[in-house]
C-alpha positions in Angstrom: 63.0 63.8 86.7 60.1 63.7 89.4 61.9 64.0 92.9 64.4 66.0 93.5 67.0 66.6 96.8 66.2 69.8 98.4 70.3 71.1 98.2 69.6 70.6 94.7 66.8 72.7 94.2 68.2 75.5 96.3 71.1 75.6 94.8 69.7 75.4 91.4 67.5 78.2 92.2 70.5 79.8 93.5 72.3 79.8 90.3 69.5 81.4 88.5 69.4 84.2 90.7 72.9 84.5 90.0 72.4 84.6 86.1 69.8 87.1 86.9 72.5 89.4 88.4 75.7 88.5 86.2 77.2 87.1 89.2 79.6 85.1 87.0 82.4 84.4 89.6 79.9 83.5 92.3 78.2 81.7 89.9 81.3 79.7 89.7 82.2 79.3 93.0 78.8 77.6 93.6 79.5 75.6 90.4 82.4 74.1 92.3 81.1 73.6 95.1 79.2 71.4 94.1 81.6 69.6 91.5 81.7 65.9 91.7 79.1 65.5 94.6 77.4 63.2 91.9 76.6 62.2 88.3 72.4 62.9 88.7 70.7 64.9 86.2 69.9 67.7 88.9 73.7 68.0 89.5 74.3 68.0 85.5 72.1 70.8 85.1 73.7 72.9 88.3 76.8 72.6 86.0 75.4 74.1 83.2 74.0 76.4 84.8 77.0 77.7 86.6 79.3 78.1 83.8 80.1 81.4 82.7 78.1 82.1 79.4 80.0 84.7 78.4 83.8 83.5 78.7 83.7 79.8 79.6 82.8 78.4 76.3 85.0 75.1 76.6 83.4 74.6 79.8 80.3 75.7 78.3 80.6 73.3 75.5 81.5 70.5 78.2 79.0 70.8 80.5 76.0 71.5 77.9 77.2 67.9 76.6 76.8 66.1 79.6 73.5 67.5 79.9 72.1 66.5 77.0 72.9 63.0 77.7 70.0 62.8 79.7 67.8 66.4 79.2 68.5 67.3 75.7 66.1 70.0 76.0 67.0 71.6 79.0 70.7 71.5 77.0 69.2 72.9 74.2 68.0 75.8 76.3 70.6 76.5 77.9 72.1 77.1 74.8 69.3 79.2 73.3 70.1 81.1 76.2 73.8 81.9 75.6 73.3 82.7 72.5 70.8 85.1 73.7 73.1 86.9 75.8 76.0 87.0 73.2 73.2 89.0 71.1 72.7 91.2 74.0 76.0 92.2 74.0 76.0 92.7 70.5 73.1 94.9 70.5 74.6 97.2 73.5 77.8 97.5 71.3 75.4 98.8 68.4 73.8 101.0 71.3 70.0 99.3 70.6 69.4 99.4 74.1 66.1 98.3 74.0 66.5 95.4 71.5 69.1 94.5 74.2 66.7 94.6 77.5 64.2 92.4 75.5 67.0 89.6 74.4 68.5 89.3 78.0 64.7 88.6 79.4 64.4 86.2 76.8 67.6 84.6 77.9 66.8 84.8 81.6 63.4 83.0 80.4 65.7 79.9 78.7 67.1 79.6 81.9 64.0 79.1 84.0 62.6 76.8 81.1 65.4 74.5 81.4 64.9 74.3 84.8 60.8 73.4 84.2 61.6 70.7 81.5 63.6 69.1 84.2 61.4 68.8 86.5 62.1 71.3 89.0 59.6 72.6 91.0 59.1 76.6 90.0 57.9 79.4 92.8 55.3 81.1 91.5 57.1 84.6 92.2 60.7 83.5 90.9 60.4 84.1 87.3 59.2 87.6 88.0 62.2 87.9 90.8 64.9 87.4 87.6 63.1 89.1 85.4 62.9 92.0 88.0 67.0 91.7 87.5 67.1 92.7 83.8 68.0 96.2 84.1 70.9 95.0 86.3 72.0 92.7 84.6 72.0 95.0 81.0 74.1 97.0 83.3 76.6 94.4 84.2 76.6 93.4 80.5 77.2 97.0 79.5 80.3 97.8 81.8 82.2 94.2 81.3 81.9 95.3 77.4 83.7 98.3 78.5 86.0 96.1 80.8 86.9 93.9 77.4 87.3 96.8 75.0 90.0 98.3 77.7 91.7 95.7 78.2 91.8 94.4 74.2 93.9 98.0 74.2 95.7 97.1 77.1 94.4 99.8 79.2 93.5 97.8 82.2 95.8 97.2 85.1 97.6 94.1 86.1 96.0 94.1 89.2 93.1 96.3 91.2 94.1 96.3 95.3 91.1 97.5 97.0 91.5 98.7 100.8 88.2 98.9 102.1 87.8 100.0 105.3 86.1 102.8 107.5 88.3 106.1 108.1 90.3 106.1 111.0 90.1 102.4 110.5 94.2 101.6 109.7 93.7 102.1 105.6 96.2 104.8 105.2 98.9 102.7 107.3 98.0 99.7 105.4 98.1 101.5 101.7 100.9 103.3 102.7 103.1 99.7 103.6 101.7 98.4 99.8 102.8 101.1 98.0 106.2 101.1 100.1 106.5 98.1 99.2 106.2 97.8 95.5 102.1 98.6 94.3 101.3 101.6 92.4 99.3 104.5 94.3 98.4 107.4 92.2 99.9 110.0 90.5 97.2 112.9 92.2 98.2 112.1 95.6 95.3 113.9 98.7 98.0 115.5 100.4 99.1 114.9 104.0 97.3 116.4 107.3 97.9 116.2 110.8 95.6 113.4 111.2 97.5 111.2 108.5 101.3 112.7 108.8 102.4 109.7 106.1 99.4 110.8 103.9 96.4 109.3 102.9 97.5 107.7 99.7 94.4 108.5 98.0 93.8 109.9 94.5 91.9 113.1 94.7 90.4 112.2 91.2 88.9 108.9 92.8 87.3 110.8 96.1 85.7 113.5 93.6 83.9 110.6 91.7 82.8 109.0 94.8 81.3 112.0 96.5 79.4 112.7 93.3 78.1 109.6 93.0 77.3 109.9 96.8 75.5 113.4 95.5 73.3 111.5 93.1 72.6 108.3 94.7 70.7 111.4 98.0 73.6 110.5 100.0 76.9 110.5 102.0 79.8 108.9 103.6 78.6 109.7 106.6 75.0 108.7 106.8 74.5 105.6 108.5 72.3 103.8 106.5 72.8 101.8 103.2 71.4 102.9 100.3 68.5 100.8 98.6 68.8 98.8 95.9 66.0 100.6 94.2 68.2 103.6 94.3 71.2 102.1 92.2 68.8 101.1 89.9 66.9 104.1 89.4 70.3 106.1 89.4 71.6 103.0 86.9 73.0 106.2 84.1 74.3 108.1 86.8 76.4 104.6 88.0 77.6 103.8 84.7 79.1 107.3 84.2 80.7 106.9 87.3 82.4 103.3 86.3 83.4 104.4 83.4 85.2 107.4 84.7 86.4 105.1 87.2 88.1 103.3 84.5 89.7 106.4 83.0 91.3 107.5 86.4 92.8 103.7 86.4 93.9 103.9 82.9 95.3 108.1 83.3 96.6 108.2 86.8 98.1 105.4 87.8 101.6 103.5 86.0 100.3 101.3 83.0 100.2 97.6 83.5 101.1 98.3 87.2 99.2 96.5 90.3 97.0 99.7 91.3 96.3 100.6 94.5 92.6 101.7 95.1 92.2 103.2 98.2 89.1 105.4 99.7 86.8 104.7 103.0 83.5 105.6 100.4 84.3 102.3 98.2 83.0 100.4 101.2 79.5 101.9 100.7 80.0 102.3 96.4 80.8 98.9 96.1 77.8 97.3 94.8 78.4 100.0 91.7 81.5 97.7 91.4 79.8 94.5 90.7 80.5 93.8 87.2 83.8 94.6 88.2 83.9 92.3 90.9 82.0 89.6 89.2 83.7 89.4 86.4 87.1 87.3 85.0 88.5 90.0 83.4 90.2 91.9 86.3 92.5 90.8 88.6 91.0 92.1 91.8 92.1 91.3 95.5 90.5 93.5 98.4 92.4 94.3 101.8 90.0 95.1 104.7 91.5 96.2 107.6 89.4 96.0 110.8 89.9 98.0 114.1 88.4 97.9 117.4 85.1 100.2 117.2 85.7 102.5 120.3 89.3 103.2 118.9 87.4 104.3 115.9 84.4 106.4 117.6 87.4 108.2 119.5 89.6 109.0 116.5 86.8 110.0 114.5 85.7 112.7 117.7 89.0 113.7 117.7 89.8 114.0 114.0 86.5 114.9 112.2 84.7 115.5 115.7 82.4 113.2 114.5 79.6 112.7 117.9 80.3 108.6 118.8 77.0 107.2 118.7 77.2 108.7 114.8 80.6 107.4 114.5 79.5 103.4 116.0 76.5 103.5 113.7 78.6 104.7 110.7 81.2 102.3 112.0 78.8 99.3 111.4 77.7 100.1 108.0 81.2 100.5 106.5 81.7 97.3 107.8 79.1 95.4 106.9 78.6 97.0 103.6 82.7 96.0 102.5 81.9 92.8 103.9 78.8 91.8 101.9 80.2 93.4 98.7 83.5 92.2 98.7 82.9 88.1 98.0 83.1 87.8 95.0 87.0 88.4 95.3 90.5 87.2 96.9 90.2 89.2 100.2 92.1 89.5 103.5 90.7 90.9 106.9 93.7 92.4 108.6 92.8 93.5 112.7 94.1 97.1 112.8 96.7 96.0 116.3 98.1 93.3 114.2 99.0 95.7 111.2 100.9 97.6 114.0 102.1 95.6 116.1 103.5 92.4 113.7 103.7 94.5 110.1 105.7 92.1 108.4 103.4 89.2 109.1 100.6 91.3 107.5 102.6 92.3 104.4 103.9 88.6 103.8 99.6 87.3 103.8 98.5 90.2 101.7 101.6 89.3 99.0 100.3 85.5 99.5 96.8 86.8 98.9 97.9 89.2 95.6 100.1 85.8 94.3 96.8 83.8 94.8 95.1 86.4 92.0 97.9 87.2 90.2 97.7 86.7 86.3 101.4 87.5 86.2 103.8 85.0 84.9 106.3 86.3 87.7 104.6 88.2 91.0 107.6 90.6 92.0 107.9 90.2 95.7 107.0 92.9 98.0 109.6 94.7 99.9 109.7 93.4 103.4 111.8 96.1 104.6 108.9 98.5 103.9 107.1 97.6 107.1 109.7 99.2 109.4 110.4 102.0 106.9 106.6 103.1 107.6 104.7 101.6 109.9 104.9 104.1 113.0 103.7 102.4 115.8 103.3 106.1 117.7 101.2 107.1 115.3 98.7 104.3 117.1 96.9 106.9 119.7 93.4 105.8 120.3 93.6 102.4 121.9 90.4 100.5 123.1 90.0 100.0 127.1 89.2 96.2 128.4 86.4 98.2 130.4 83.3 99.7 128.9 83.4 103.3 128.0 82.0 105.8 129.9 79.4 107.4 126.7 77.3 104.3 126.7 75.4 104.3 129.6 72.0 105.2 128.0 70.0 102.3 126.3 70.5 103.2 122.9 74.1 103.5 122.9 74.5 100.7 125.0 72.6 98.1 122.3 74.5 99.7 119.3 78.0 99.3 121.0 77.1 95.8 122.7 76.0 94.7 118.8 79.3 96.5 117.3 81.5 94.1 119.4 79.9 91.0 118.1 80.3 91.9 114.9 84.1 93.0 115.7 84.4 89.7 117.2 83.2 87.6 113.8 85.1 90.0 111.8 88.4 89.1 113.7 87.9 85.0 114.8 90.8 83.6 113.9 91.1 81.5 110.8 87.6 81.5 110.5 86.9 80.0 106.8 85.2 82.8 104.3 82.1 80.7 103.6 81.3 80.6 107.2 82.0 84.3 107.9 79.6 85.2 105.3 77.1 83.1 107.2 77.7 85.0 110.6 77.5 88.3 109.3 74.5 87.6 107.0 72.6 86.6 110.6 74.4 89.7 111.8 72.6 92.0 108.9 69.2 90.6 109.7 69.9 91.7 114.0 71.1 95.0 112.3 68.1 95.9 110.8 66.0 95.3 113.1 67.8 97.0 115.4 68.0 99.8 113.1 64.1 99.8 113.0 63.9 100.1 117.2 66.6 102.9 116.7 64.1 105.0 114.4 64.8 108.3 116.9 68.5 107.8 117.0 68.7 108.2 112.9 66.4 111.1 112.8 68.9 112.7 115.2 71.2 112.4 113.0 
């Protein structure tokens, strides 16, 4: 093959990086994107390539086939490559770690080689890119082995609810509704304050493994910037410790079997330490994110945690954009913070669509709709935003960081705004954030 369409090649080159990360249900989703478009060759080896090589082995079977109808060796190395990472799991199981890291570059290289024998034009830089990703994905490989082995003993839950959200933010009156209404919360409850009256509905044992995690990653909640990659990599033993205590908790503190209920503000910024999680078919996942106005949350964080509000609007942003960007690979549902209040039955009936829509249950037991006026208080609702700016803004840096926190509010919360093209606004939204992070150099050494 000597030409080939540009969406092609992006999206081929797409799907590697993907491999490269074990982004196996992303990798799938771009897989069908892209289903039945045509019959070329190009589009014969974007299905290949976005199979799953570790659980799709009909499809695998399928789809190596029609490749090697008209690029038998670009099927064949493909296949070299599955095999490849089949060993690699192997190898971690028989903890030869270092057998393992070589046999997952030399799968990564199969993939770019099928690529090349087609045809495709190569960056220079890309190989080195993926094989820059073999420590990730070794660790992605490494905690899905654990996910299996859990869940061959039946130690996993039915289902993992996420509520990701920044504090103040509507996650305790949204976890609180769930568990009302039929999800498991945990048996280690945080106990009730006069901030949270109806309780947090947090496990102690979860926010004790975040914060140390936080410790060893050189952070905290409340620092407003995200943590670099480089760091999750460097820290990669201190992350898998982490995850696999994570899967204890699951297994010890919450009902067995149950639909869990995951719920702590730090998850938004510990996500990407749940990507082979996420990425993988092994868990049922769904994530709730509920959104509120960013001045309501700058005031209730002054008045609960008295928390200064340019901290609070910068800290705002990052759990937002950091839940957001993390949370794709899964069934997900942005609830606005006045609509939880004001219309709680509405919310409870999409999240129980959105939990059906993930389900692996033969039978999904209905939630309780009588839970929403059992909990939700709506006098609990204190802060509420003013149509008219507030008065703390006036100087120029505050006034940039809340002028840019209401844009992003405004895509988080567009009405019926499809997910793809959400991703898309607040992917151009990250790239004004850091650069506005970069002008705001004095404002973080404040803090």
């Amino acid at each position: 093959m000597t030409e080939w369409d540009q969406d092609i090649q992006g999206a081929v080159k797409q799907a590697l990086r993907l491999q490269a990360s074990g982004s196996w249900r992303t990798l799938e989703r771009l897989g069908s994107q892209a289903k039945g478009v045509d019959h070329s060759p190009g589009h014969a080896l974007l299905s290949a390539l976005c199979i799953n090589p570790l659980q799709e082995q009909e499809k695998g079977r399928d789809s190596l086939t029609a490749l090697a109808a008209t690029a038998p060796r670009s099927a064949c190395s493909l296949a070299l490559g599955r095999s490849l990472l089949a060993l690699a799991q192997e190898q971690i199981l028989t903890s030869q770690r270092v057998r393992a890291e070589a046999t997952v570059r030399q799968a990564l290289a199969c993939s770019v080689e099928a690529a090349a024998a087609m045809g495709l034009p190569i960056p220079a830089d890309l190989p080195d890119q993926l094989f820059g990703q073999v420590g990730v994905l070794l660790q992605t490989l490494t905690s899905q082995l654990d996910l299996e082995l859990a869940r061959q003993r039946e130690q996993l839950p039915a289902q993992l609810v996420l509520v990701l959200g920044m504090h103040r933010s509507g996650t305790s009156a949204l976890s609180g509704l769930l568990v009302e209404s039929g999800l498991n919360g945990p048996a280690d409850l945080m106990p009730a304050s006069p901030e949270n009256p109806k309780g947090y509905f947090e496990s102690l044992g979860a926010m004790e493994l975040n914060d140390r995690l936080l410790a060893d990653l050189g952070t905290t909640w409340c620092m407003p910037t995200a943590i670099p990659k480089s760091r999750w990599i460097s820290s990669s033993p201190e992350v898998e410790a982490w995850r696999s205590g994570m899967l204890r908790l699951l297994f010890n503190n919450y009902a067995r079997g149950g639909r869990v209920l995951l719920k702590d503000p730090r998850l938004c910024i510990l996500l990407p330490g749940l990507h082979p999680w996420l990425e993988s078919n092994l868990l049922s996942c769904v994530a709730f994110m509920p959104v509120r106005h960013p001045s309501e949350v700058v005031e209730s964080l002054l008045a609960a945690q008295s928390i200064p509000r340019r901290k609070g609007l910068m800290l705002w942003l990052r759990h937002i954009f950091e839940s957001e960007r993390h949370s794709r690979a899964v069934n997900r549902l942005i609830i606005r913070h006045h609509d939880l209040i004001a219309n709680p039955n509405s919310i409870l009936s999409r999240c129980h669509d959105i939990l059906a829509e993930a389900s692996r249950l033969d039978r999904l037991t209905l939630l309780d709709p009588m839970a929403a006026s059992r909990f939700i208080d709506p006098q609990l609702y204190r802060q509420r935003a003013s149509p008219e700016a507030p008065e703390w803004i006036k100087d120029d840096h505050s006034g940039a960081l809340y002028a840019f926190a209401l844009q992003v509010y405004s895509r988080m919360t567009e009405d019926e705004l499809p997910d793809p093209k959400l991703q898309t606004l607040m992917d151009d939204l990250w790239v004004k954030w850091a650069s506005l992070l970069a002008h705001l150099e004095t404002i973080l050494d404040d803090l």
